[in-house]
C-alpha positions in Angstrom: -18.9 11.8 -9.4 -21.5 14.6 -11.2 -19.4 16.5 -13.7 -21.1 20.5 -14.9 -23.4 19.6 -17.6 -21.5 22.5 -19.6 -20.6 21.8 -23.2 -16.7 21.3 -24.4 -15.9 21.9 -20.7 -12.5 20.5 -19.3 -11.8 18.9 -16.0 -9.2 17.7 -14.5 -7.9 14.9 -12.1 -4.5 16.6 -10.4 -2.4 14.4 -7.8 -0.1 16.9 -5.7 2.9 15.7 -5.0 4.9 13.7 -2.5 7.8 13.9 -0.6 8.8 10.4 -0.3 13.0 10.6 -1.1 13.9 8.4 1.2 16.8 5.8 0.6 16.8 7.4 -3.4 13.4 6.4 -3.6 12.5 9.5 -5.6 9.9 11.8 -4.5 6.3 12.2 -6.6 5.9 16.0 -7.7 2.5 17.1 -8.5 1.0 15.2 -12.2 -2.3 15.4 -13.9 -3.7 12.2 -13.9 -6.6 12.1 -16.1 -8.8 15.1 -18.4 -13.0 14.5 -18.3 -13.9 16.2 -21.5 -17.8 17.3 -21.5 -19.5 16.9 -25.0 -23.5 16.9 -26.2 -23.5 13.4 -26.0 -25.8 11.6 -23.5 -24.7 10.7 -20.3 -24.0 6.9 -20.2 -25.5 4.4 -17.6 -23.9 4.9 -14.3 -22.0 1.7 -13.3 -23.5 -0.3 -10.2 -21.8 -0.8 -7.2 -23.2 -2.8 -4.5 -24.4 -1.3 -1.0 -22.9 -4.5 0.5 -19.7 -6.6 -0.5 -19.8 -10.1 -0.5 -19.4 -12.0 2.9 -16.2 -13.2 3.6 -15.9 -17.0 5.5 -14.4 -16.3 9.5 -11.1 -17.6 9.1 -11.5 -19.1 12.9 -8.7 -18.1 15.3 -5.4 -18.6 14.2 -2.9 -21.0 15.0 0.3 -19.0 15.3 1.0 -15.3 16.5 3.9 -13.2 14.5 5.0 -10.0 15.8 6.4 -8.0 12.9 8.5 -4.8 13.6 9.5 -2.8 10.8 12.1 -0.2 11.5 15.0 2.1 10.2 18.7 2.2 11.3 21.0 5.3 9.9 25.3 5.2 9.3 25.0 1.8 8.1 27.5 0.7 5.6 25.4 -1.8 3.1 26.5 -3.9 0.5 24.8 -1.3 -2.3 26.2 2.2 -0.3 23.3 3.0 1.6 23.9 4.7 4.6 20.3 3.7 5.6 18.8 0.4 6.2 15.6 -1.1 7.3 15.0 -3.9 9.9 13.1 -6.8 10.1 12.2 -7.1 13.6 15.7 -6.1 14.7 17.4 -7.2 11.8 18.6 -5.6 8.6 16.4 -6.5 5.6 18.1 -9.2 3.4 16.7 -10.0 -0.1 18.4 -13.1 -0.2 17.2 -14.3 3.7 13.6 -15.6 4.8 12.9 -13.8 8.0 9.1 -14.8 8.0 7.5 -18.5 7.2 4.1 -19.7 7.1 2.1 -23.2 6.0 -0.3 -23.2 3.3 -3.5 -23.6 4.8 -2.7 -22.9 8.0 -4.5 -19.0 9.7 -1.7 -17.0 11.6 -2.4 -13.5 13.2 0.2 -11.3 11.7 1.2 -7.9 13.8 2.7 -5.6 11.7 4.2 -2.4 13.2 6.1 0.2 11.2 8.4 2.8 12.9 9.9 3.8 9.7 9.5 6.9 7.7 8.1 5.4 5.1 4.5 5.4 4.6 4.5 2.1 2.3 7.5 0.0 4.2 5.3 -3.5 3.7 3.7 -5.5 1.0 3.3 -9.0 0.2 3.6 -10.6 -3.2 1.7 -14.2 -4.1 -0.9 -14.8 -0.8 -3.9 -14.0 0.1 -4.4 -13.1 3.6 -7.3 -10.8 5.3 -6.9 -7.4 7.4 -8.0 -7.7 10.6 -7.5 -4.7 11.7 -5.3 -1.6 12.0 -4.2 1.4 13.4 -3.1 5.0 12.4 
């Protein structure tokens, strides 16, 4: 990024918001989310970023295929009021149930479809795993 060489000039970083209340989720409304200040000073060195990442190892094919369908059900009675709930592959999502396992060590082919509403329904905490591919 080149910012105006123009003394004491102001710039701002603006995120517009988000309509994301789903389930009381909340929705994001527009926020600044940083000020670039100009002064006389000089310009610093521009950081380097590599043309090319580092290679990363072929896993090799995997040994195990997991289908994983993310979707929504509505007039649901759940334990915390809801009236909306999301599945796990047909099922309704449990905090205190394991719907998916996995070895250490071992390379599985994850596919992970979402037909919720939610544009972030999926994450995963504590592995490391690598995208192999996806679609919008």
């Amino acid at each position: 990024m080149t910012a105006n060489a123009a003394l004491n000039a102001r710039y701002r970083l603006h995120a517009l918001g988000f309509e994301a209340d789903f389930l009381g989720l909340g929705s994001y409304g527009d926020n600044d989310l940083l000020t670039l200040a100009t002064s006389g000073e000089p310009p610093v060195a521009r950081a380097f970023i590599p043309p090319v990442l580092r290679p990363i190892a072929d896993l090799g094919e995997p040994s195990m295929r997991q289908g994983v369908d993310l979707g929504e059900t509505a007039n649901v009675c759940t334990g915390d009021g809801a009236t909306v709930a999301f599945l796990i592959n047909g099922r309704v999502f449990d905090p205190d149930r394991v719907d998916l396992v996995t070895a250490a060590g071992r390379v599985g082919l994850w596919e992970i479809n979402n037909h919720t509403s939610m544009a972030h329904p999926f994450h995963i905490h504590g592995t490391q795993f690598q995208l192999g591919s996806r679609r919008m």
